[in-house]
C-alpha positions in Angstrom: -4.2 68.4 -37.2 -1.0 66.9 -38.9 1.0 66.7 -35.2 -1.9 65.0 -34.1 -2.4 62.2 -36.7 1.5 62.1 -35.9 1.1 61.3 -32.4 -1.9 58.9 -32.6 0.3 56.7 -35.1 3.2 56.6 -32.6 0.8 55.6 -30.2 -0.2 52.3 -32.4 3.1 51.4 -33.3 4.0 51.5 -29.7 1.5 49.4 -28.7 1.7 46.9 -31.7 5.0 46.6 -30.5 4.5 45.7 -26.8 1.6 43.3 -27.7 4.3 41.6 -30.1 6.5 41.4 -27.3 3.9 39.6 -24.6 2.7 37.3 -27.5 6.6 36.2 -27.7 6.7 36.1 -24.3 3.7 34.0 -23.7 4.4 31.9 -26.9 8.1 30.7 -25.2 6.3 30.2 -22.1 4.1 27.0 -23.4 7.3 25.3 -24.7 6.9 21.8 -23.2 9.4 19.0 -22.3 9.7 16.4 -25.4 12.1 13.1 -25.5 14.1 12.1 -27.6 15.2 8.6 -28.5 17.3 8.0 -25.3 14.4 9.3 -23.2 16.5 12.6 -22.0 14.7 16.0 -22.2 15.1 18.9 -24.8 15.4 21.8 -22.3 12.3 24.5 -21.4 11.7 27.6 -21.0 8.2 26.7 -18.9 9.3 27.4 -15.1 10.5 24.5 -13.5 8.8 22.7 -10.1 10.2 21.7 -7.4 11.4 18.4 -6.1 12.0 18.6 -2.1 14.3 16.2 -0.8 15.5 15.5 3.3 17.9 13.8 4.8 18.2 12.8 8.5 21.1 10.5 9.9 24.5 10.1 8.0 25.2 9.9 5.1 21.9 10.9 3.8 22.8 14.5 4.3 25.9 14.6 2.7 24.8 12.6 -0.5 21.9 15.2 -1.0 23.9 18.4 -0.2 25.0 19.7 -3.3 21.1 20.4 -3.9 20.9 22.7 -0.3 20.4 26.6 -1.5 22.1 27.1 2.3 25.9 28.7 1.7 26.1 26.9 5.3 25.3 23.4 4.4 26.4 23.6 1.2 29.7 26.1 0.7 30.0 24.8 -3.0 26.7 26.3 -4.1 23.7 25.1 -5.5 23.2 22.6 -7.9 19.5 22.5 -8.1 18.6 24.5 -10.5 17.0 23.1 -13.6 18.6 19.9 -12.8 20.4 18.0 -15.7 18.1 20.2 -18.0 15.3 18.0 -16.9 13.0 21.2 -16.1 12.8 20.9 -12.4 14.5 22.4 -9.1 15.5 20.2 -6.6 16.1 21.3 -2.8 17.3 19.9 -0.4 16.8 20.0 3.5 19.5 18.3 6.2 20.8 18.8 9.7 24.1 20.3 10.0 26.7 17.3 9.1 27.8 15.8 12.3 25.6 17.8 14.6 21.8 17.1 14.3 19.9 20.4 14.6 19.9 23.1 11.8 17.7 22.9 9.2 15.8 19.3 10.8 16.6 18.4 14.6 16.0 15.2 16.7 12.9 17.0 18.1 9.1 16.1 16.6 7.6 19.5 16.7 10.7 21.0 15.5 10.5 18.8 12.4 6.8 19.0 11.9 7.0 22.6 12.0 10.3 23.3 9.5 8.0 20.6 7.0 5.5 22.5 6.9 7.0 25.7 6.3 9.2 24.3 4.1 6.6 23.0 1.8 4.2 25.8 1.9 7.0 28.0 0.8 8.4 25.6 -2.2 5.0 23.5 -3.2 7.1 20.3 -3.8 5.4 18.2 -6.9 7.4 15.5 -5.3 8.9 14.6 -2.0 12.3 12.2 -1.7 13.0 11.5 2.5 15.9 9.5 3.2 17.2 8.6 6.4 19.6 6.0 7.9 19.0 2.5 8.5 19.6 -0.9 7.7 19.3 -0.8 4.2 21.4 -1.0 1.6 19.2 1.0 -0.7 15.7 0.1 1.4 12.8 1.8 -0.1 9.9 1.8 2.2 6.3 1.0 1.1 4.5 2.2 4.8 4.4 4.6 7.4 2.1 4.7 10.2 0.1 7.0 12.0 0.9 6.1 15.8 0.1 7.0 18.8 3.5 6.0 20.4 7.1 6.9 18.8 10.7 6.3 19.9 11.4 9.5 22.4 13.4 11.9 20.7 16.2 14.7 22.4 14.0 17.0 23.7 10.6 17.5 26.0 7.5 16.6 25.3 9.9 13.4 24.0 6.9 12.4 21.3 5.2 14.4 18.8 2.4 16.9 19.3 -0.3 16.3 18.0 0.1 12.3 18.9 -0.9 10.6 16.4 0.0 13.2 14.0 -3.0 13.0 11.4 -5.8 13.4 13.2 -7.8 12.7 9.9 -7.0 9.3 10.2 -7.1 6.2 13.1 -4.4 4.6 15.1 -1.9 3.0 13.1 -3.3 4.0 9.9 -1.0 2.7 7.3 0.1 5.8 4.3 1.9 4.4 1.1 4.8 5.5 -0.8 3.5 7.1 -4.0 7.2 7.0 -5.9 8.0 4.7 -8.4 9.3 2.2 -6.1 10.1 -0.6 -8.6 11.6 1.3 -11.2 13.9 3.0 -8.8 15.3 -0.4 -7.0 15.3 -1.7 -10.7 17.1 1.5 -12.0 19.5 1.6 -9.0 20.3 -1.9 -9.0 21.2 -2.1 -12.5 23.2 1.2 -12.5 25.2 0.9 -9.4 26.7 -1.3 -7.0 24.4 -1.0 -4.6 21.4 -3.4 -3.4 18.0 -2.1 -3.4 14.7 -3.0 -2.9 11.2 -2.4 -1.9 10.0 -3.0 1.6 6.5 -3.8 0.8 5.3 -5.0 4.3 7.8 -3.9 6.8 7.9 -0.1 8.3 10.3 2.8 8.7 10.8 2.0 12.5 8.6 4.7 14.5 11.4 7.5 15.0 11.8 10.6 13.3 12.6 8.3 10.2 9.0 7.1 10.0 7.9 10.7 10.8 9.3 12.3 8.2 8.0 9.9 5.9 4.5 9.7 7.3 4.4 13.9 6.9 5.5 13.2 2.9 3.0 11.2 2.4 0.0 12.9 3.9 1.3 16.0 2.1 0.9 14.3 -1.0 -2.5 12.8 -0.1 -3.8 16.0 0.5 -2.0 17.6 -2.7 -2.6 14.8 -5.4 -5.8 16.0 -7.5 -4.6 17.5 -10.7 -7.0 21.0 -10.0 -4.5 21.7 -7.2 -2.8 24.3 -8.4 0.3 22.8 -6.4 -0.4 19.5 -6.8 2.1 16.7 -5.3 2.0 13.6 -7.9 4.7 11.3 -5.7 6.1 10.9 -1.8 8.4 8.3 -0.2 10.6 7.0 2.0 14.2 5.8 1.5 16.8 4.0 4.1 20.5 4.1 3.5 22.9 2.2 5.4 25.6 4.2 6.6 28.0 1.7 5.5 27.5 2.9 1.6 30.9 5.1 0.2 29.4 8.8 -0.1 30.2 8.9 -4.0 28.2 5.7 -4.7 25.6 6.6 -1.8 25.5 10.3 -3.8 25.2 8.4 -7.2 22.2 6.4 -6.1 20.7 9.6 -5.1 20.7 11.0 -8.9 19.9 7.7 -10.3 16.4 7.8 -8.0 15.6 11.4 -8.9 15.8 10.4 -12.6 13.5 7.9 -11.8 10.9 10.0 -10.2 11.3 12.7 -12.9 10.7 9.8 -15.3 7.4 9.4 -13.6 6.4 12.8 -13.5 6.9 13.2 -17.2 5.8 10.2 -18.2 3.0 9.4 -20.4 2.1 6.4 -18.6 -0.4 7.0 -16.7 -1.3 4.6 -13.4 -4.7 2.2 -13.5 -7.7 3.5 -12.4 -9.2 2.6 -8.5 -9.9 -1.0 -8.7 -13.9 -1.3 -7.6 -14.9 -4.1 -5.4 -18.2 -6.7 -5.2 -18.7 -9.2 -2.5 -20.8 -9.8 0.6 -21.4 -6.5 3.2 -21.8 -8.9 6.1 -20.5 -12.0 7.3 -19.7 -14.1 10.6 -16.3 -14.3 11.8 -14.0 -17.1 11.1 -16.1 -17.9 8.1 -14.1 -17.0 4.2 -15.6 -14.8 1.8 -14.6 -14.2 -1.9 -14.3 -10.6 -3.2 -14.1 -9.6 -6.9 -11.7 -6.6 -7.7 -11.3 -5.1 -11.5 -9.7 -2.2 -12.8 -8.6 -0.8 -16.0 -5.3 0.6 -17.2 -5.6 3.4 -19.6 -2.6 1.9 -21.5 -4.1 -2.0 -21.0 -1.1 -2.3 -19.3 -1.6 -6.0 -17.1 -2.1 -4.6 -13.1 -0.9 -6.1 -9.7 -3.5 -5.6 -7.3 -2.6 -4.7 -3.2 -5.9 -5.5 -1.2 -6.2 -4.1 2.5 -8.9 -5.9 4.4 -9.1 -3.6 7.3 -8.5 -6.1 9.7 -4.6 -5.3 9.6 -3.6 -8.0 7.3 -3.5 -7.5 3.6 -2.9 -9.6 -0.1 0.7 -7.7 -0.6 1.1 -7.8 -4.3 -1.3 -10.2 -6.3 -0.7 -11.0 -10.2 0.0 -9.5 -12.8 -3.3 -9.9 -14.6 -5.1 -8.8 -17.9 -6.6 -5.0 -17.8 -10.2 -5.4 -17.1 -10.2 -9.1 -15.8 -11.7 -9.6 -12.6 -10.2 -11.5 -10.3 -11.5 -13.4 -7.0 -9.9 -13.2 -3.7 -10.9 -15.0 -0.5 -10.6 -13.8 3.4 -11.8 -14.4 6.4 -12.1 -12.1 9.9 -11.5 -13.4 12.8 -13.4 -11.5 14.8 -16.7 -9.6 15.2 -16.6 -5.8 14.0 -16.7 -3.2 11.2 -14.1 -3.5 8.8 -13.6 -1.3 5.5 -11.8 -3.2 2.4 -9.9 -1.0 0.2 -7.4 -2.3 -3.0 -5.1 -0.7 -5.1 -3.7 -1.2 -8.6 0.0 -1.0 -10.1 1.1 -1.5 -13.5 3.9 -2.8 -15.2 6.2 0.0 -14.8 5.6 0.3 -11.3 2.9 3.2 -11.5 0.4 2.5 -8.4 -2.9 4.1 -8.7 -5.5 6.0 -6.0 -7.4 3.6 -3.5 -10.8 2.7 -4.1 -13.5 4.0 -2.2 -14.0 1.6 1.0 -15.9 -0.7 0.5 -17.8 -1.8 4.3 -17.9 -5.0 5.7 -19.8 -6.1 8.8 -18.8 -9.2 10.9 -20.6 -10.9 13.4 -20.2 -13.2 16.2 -21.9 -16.5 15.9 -21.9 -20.3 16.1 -19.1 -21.8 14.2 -19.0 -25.3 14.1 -16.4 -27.4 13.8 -16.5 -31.6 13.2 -13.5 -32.8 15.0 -11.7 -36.8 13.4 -13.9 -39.2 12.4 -13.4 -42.6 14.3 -14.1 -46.0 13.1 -15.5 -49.3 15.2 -17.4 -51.9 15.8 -20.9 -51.3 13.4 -20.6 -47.5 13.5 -18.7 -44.2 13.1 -18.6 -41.1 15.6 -17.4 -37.7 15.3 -17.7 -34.9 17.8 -19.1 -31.2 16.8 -18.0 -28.5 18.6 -19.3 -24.9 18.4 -16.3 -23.1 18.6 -18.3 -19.6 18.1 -19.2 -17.1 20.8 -22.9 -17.8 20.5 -25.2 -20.9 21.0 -25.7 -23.1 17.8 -29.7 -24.0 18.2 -31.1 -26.4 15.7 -27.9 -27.6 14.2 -29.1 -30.4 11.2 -26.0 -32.8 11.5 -25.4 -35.9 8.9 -23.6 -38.5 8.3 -23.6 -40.5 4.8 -21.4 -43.5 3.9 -20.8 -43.9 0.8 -19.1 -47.1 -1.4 -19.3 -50.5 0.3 -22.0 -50.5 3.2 -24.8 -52.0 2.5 -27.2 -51.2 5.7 -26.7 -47.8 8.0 -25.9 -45.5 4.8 -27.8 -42.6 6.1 -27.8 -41.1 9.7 -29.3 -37.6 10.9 -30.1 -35.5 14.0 -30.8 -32.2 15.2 -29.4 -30.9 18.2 -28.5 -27.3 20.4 -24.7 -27.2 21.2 -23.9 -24.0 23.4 -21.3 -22.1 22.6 -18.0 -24.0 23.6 -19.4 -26.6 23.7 -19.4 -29.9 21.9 -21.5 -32.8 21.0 -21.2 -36.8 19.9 -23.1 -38.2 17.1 -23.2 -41.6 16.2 -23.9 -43.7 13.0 -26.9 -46.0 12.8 -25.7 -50.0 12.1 -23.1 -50.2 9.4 -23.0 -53.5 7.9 -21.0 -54.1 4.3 -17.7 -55.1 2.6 -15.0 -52.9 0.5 -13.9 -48.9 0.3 -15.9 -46.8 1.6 -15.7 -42.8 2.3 -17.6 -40.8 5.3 -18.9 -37.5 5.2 -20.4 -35.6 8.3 -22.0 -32.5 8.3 -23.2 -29.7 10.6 -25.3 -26.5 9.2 -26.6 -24.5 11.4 -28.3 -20.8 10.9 -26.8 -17.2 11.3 -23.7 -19.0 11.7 -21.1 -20.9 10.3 -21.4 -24.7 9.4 -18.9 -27.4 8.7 -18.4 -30.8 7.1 -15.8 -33.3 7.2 -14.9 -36.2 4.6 -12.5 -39.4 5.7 -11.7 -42.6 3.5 -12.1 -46.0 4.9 -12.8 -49.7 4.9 -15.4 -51.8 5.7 -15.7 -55.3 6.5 -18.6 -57.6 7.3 -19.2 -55.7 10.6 -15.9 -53.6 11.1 -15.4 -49.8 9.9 -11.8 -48.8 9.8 -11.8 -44.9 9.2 -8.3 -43.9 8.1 -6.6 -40.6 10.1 -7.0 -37.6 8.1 -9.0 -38.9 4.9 
């Protein structure tokens, strides 16, 4: 009975002891990242994620190598690891220097397939592409989806599939999700190098734009926080090949801060801006649009408004969280358009798109009231339906207002087919001193027009003066 009780108390110090050990264990595990006063990190024991970075054309390979875990491409070893203490692994992935094949090769399906094994196997949180091109420090905003790309080295010569997101139209337009501000800002003010933010231009439809189109649908389809690999930022970087490796290579680490900056930050991006405004319309005609959105530190927001129609707002403010704001546009032609919008706040955090918002355009009359012309007792003007439909029952006008005495008020209604245009003529004017003219044409299901000019009369003469 003694050796018993003997062995059963063993037994419960042993396992007191391993559950003391696990509870360490799991205890050192939730350490977080904290800042200090020069916003640098304390260092953690949590495990660190992974930042993926590529490189393409010289010298964006060599300025990212010393982050390569290949003895090839890298014979100095790997200096990913934990980074500066910040808590995350950086790896980098580069042709062979000089010779473009190895890890990425001028080939589309090549690429496309070492990305996507490359990120399945390392679950980047963030993804930094850099490639060579005009530069200095270019930061790209787009990259399209498109259907036709610079041929590369080898058959089928363009990707496969073609466009390569089949979730998305022709010429879809991806945005960089990187701090793109506070990287030009950060390397501009900590290097000699000149960089900025290419909000409207694009990455040039080779492999450059390829590899960041890829980036960012990766991180489209990884960005909600339940993923258990979620990707919170992806964009696209040229380097002119003209920059000295040690300053290209500092840039490099100045723009990785940045982005770890804005994965650790507390700052948190404005919500999706909602949208109000008319679902239909007529083409040619303009339109005004509310957009609002809040920032959860009532930071003041920019918004970026795509109208669907291939045109956009670029960057509009900064205004007040919360205040809505009214923007005009117009489509030029007849179809089904989607308007989407985007906020950023003032330390460059851009949130999610809105849901689109549909707009339908139709063809119609669209008049338009060419000069008004002075004479001899009267005033014309010509109307002209410049709209791809007939214009029936169009009420037209013409008021004079100031010094006439008689042939103040003229009207009509007339059809004017579609290209077609139409004189109309003011009754007897009769009167002395300054006058101003106003025509008008409304016509229905369509878009109308009016047109004010500045004049003289006397006695019997209208002068109308050119332009108002």
């Amino acid at each position: 009975m003694r050796n018993r009780i003997c062995k059963m108390g063993l037994v419960f110090i042993i396992i007191i002891l391993f559950i003391g050990a696990i509870d360490s264990r799991v205890f050192a595990s939730k350490e977080v990242i904290l800042f200090n006063s020069n916003n640098s990190p304390t260092r953690s024991n949590t495990e660190p994620r992974n930042i993926m970075l590529t490189g393409y054309w010289n010298p964006t390979g060599q300025m990212i190598a010393q982050f390569s875990n290949d003895s090839y491409l890298n014979p100095d070893g790997w200096k990913g690891a934990n980074w500066e203490g910040w808590g995350f692994n950086i790896y980098s992935f580069f042709p062979t220097p000089g010779a473009y094949n190895g890890t990425f090769e001028v080939d589309y399906q090549d690429t496309l397939e070492d990305f996507w094994s490359i990120t399945e196997e390392i679950n980047p949180i963030a993804i930094i592409s850099f490639g060579a091109g005009a530069g200095p420090w270019e930061i790209e905003y787009n990259a399209r989806n498109l259907d036709e790309w610079v041929p590369d080295n080898d058959p089928p010569y363009q990707p496969t599939p073609c466009p390569p997101d089949d979730s998305k139209p022709i010429n879809y337009v991806r945005h960089s999700t990187l701090p793109v501000q506070s990287i030009a800002d950060a390397v501009n003010s900590q290097t000699t190098i000149n960089a900025w933010v290419d909000w409207n231009g694009n990455p040039g439809a080779y492999l450059c734009e390829y590899m960041a189109y890829l980036g960012m649908w990766y991180q489209d389809i990884h960005n909600m926080t339940n993923d258990p690999y979620p990707c919170l930022a992806s964009g696209f970087i040229h380097v002119t090949s003209t920059i000295p490796l040690e300053d290209a290579m500092h840039a490099t680490n100045v723009t990785i801060r940045e982005v770890i900056k804005f994965l650790l930050g507390s700052n948190s991006p404005p919500d999706a801006p909602t949208i109000a405004g008319p679902n239909t319309g007529f083409a040619g005609k303009e339109y005004e649009y509310t957009f609002v959105t809040t920032d959860p530190e009532e930071e003041n927001v920019s918004y970026y408004i795509d109208w669907g129609d291939g045109t956009n707002s670029g960057w509009l403010g900064a205004y007040s969280s919360g205040i809505e704001i009214k923007v005009n546009h117009s489509w030029v032609l007849s179809g089904e358009y989607e308007i989407r919008a985007k906020a950023m706040d003032e330390n460059s955090y851009v949130g999610n798109w809105s849901d689109p918002f549909p707009v339908t355009i139709y063809e119609g009359p669209v008049m338009d009231i060419g000069p008004i012309k002075g004479g001899l007792f009267k005033v014309s003007a010509e109307i002209k339906n410049i709209g791809a439909e007939a214009a029936n029952g169009v009420n037209w006008s013409m008021s004079v207002e100031g010094g006439a005495l008689i042939g103040k008020e003229t009207a009509g209604i007339d059809d004017i087919p579609a290209g077609e245009e139409i004189t109309v003529t003011s009754k007897l004017i009769i009167g002395y001193g300054s006058i101003t003219v106003k025509v008008s044409a409304d016509v229905l299901d369509g878009i109308s027009d009016t047109r004010r000019q500045t004049g003289f009369v006397f006695l019997f003469f209208v002068q109308v003066n050119p332009g108002g």
